[in-house]
N, C-alpha and C positions, 0 to 999 in steps of 0.2 A: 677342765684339765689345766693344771697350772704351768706359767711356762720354763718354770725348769722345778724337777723334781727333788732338789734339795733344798728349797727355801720357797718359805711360802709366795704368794704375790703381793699380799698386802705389805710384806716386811720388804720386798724390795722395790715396789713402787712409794713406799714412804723414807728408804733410804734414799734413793734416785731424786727424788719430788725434792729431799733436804739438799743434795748437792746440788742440784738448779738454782735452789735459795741460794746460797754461798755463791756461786757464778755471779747471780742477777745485783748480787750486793757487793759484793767487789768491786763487778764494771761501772756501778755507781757510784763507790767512793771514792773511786781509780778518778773519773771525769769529775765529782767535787772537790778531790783533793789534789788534783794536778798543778795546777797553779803553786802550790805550797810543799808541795815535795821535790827536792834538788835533784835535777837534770842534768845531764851533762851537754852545756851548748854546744861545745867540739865536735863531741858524736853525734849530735843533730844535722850540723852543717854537713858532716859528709858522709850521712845516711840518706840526706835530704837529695842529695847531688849525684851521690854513688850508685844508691837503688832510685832515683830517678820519680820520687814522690816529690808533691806539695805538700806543704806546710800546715794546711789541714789534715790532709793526709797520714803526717808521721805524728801527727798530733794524738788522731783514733788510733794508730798504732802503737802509741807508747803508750796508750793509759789501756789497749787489750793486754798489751805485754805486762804492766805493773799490776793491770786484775789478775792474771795469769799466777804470776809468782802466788797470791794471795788463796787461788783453787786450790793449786798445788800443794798445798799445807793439809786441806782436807781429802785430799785424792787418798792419802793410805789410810785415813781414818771411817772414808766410805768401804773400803775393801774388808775393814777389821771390823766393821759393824756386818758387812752382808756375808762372810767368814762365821762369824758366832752365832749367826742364825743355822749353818749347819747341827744337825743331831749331833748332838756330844759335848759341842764348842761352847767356851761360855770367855763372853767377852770381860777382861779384867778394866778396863777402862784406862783413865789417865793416872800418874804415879802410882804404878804399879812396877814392882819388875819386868817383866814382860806382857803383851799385850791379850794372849788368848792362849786359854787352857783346854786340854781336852784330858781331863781324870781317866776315862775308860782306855785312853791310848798311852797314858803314860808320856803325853806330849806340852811343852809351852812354846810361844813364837812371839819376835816380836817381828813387827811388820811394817814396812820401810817401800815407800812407793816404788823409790829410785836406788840404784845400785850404788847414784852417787850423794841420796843424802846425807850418808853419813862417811867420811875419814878422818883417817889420820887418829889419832888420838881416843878420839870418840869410837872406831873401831876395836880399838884395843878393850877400852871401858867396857865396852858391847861386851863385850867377849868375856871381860871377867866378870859381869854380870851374871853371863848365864854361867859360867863355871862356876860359881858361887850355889846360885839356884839351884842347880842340876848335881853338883859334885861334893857339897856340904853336909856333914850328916848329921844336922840339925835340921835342914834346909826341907819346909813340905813336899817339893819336887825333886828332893834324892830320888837318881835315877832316871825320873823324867831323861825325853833325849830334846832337847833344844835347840830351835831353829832359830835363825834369823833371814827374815823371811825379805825377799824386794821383787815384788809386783813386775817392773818393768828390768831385765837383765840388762849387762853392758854389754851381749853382743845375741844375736838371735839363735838361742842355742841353748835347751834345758839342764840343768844339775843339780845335782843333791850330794854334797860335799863336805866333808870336814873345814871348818870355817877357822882357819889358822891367818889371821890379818897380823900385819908386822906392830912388835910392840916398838914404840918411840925413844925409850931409853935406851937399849940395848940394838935394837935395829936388827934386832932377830925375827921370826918370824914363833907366836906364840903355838904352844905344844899340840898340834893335834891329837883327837881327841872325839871317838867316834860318836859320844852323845852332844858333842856342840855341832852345829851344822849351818851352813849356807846352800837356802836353796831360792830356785828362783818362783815367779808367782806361776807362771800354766802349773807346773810342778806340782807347787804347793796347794792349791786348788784340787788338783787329783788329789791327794794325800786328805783333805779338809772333805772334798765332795763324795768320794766314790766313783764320781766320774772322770773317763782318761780327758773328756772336752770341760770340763768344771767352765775353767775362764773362758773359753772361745765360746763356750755356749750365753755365759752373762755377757759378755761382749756384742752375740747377735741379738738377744733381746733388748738389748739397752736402744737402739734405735725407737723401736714400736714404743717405747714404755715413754720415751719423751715426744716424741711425734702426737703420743695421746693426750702428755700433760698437757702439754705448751696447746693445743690444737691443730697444729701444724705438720703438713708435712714437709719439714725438713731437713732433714738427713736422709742421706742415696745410703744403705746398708750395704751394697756392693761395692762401692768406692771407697766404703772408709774398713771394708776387710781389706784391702792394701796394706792400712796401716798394720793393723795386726798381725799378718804375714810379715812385717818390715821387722817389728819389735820380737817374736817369738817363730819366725821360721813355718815355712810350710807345713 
């Protein structure tokens, strides 16, 4: 029996298997490349003082934080691979307009970990992008309804919205418009899976699945559904 019923195991145990990679190589460039990447000795001294570490100490801590930044690049690009393995979805890859099509639904999404990796400016762009795509009538996905999709919301609480972000020149706020939309990832996971638990189910297997790579048991699967609860609410 597979352990979730929209994607096979072999596709998400070799998605999973690849973001280990990217961890594991990170926190090693992070530790070879510490030395040579600019620090700020200011906020050493009184991180060093303030939170009450040694110097070795903030030492393993700033190069997990600098691998950190580096995961984080591939966090939405793991979600938009294990996304396109749903029936339907087909992943459009890098320089494309948006990231994942679904033809039968009449659907495109681009897909964004963080609520906050994209502002300002770059929101607007988002947005005439997919009005473009979606509202053009030359455009393959006339019609199409367009999402812009963020995995992790800015407050723990789901929506599926008209995605009207302020434009920069004007400092208005651009035309809503019920085929452009912001929604969030539990959400969009329903909409993608057929299931109302999509993500909190890939979220419980993700434990077993690395506890098996690695050989280790280590991850507590009940203390890190805390997190989960924190980020998308009961």
């Amino acid at each position: 029996m597979p352990k979730l019923s929209w994607i096979s195991d072999d596709i998400l145990i070799a998605e999973t298997n690849k973001l280990l990679g990217v961890a594991r190589s990170a926190k090693e460039d992070a530790s070879k490349k510490f030395g040579k990447n600019v620090v700020d000795p200011f906020s050493a001294i009184f991180e060093m003082s303030g939170f009450d570490v040694s110097y070795d100490v903030w030492v393993k801590t700033e190069e997990a934080r600098q691998a950190q930044k580096t995961l984080q690049n591939f966090i939405g690009e793991f979600h938009q691979n294990v996304l396109s393995a749903c029936a339907g979805w087909t992943n459009l890859g890098k320089g494309n307009v948006v990231d994942l099509v679904n033809t039968n639904k009449k659907i495109i999404a681009e897909v964004k970990n963080k609520f906050n990796t994209l502002s300002g400016g770059k929101l607007a762009g988002l947005y005439q992008s997919l009005d473009t795509a979606v509202m053009h009538k030359n455009s393959k996905y006339k019609g199409y309804t367009a999402y812009y999709v963020t995995i992790i919301p800015p407050k723990p609480k789901r929506f599926d919205v008209e995605f009207t972000p302020s434009d920069n020149e004007t400092g208005s706020k651009r035309q809503s418009n019920s085929k452009i939309r912001h929604i969030d990832g539990a959400s969009f996971y329903t909409l993608a899976t057929g299931s109302d638990s999509g993500l909190e189910d890939l979220f419980d297997v993700l434990p077993s699945i690395i506890n098996d790579i690695i050989g280790k048991n280590k991850l507590d699967s009940s203390k890190l559904k805390k997190l989960f609860s924190t980020a998308y609410g009961e």
